[in-house]
N, C-alpha and C positions, 0 to 999 in steps of 0.2 A: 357706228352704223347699225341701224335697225335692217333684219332683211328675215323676212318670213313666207313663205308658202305652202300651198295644198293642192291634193289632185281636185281636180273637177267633176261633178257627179257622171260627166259622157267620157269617156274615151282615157282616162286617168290623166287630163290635160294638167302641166301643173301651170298656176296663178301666184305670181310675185309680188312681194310686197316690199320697197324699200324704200327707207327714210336715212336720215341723217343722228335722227333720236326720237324716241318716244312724244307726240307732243308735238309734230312738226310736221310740213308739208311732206307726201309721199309719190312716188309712182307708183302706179298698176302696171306690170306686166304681163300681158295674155288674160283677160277673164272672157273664159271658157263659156263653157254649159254649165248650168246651174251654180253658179256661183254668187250670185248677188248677198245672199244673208250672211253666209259663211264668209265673206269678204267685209260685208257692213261690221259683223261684232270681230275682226280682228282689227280692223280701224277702231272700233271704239275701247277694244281693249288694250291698243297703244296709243291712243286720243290722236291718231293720224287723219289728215287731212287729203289727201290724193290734190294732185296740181297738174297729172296728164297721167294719158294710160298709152302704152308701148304697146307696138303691136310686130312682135319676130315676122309673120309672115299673116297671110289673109284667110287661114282654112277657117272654117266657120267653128270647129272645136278651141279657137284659141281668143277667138273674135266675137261671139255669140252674145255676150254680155258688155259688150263696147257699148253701147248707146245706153243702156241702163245707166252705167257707170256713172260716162259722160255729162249726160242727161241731168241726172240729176244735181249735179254738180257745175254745170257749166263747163267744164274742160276740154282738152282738145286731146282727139287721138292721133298719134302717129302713126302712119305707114307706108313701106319705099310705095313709088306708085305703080308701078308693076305690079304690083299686089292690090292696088286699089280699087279697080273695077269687084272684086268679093266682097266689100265691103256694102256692094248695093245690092247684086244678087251673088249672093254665098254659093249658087250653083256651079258656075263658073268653076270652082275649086274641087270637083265633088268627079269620080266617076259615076257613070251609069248607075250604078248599083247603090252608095252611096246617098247621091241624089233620091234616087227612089226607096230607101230606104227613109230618107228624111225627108224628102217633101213634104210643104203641106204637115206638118208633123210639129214645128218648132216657129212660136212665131217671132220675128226676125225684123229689127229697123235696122237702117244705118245710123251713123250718129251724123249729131250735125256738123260741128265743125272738126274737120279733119284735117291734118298737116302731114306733108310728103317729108322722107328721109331721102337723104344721098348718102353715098358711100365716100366714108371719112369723113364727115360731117361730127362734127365734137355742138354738143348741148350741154346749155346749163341750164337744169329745172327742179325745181325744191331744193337747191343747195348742192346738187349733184354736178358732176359732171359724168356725160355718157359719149362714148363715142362709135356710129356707126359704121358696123361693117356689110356692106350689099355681097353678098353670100351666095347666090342661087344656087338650084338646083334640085331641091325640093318643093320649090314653087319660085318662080322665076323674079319675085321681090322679096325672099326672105333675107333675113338681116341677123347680123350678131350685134349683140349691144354692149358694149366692153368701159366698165367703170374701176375706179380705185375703192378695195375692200380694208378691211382695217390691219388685215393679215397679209393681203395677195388680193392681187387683180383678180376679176369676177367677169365673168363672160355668160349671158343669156342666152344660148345658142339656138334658141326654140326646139327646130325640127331639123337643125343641121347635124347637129352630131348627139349623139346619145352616150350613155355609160356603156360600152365596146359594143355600138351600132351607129348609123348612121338612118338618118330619115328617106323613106322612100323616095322614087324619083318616077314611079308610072304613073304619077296620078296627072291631071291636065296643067301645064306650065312649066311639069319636071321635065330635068334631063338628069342623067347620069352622069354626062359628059361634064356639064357645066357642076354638078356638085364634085368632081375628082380634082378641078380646078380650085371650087371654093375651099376646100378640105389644103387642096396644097399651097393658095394664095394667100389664105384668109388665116386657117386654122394652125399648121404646121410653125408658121413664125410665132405662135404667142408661147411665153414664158411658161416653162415645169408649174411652174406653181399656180399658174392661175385654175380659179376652180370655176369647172365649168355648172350652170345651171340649167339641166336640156327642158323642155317642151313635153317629156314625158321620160319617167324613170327619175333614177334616185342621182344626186349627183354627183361628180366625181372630178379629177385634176386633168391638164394638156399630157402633165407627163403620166400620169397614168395611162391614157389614151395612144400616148405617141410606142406606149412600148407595149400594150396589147391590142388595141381594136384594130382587128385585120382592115378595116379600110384605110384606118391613117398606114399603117403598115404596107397595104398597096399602094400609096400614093408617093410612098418613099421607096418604093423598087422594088418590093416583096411580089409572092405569087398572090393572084388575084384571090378574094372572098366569092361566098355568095352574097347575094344582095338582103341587106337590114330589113330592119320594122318598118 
């Protein structure tokens, strides 16, 4: 398996890239803000193909370069649909501040063709197989996307879980409540080994995670944290 990524020039979003082998259809996961060339020559420098782009959830730091992608390619994006109204106007995802910080500032299509996930939904695309997991809680259609790695299972968790944090939950769509659930539903059953891929920061393993980040640690009965990035 090919699998490569980078942050994003806004918000250190990271952008996934994964293949089968050098030379073969790929996915996009999450292309961010500014990411279009920095994405074009590591395609060209594994002679990859992209065949659909994956979309964790709808903030516009993860989504901003969807239609580019797409676009130029013919491809389809996916995302739960709970999250799919941001893909038309990205404000929707944004607080007050936010929004007004970015308005008007970044100019912004949707792509055209778009396909909805469900949870537990298993795909096969470029040779892969993925399987969704509907996660909320950081925005009310974020998704894990959980595939076979050549070592260990690989989990994309966008903005659900971080290396010992979790993803906000005050922004419009979050709840806390519903990510303590997604963390004990979703997160807490996958395997020691799999290695997580978060949405921002560097990556890290479930078992690493389950035996220090005080949030998986509250959701198994420990005292409560303060709240994540």
């Amino acid at each position: 398996m090919l699998l490569a990524g980078f942050p994003a020039d806004a918000f250190g979003t990271n952008c996934y890239v994964v293949a089968r082998a050098p030379g073969e259809q790929c996915l996009v996961i999450d292309p961010g803000i500014g990411v279009v060339d920095q994405l074009d020559a590591l395609l060209d420098e594994h002679r990859l193909y992209p065949a659909a782009v994956l979309l964790t959830h709808g903030h516009v730091d993860h989504t901003f370069s969807v239609a580019p992608v797409c676009g130029a390619r013919g491809i389809t994006a996916y995302v739960h649909p709970e999250d799919r109204e941001m893909l038309a106007d990205p404000a929707k995802g944004l607080s007050a501040d936010l929004a007004a910080l970015l308005g008007g500032r970044l100019p912004y299509a949707e792509p055209e063709d778009v396909a909805e996930l469900a949870d537990g939904l298993t795909m096969n695309l470029a040779g892969l197989e993925i399987t969704v997991d509907h996660a909320p809680g950081h925005t009310r259609g974020s998704v894990l996307f959980r595939m076979p790695g050549d070592d260990a299972p690989l989990c994309f968790s966008g903005d659900v879980l971080f290396a010992g944090s979790i993803g906000r939950t005050d922004l419009p769509g979050g709840s806390t409540a519903a990510m303590m659930a997604s963390l004990r539903d979703k997160v807490l059953p996958l395997a020691d080994d799999t290695v997580v891929l978060p949405g921002h920061g560097p990556a890290t393993t479930i078992g690493r995670e389950r035996a220090t980040n005080p949030f998986l640690i509250e959701v198994a009965g420990a005292p409560a944290p303060t709240r994540g990035w």
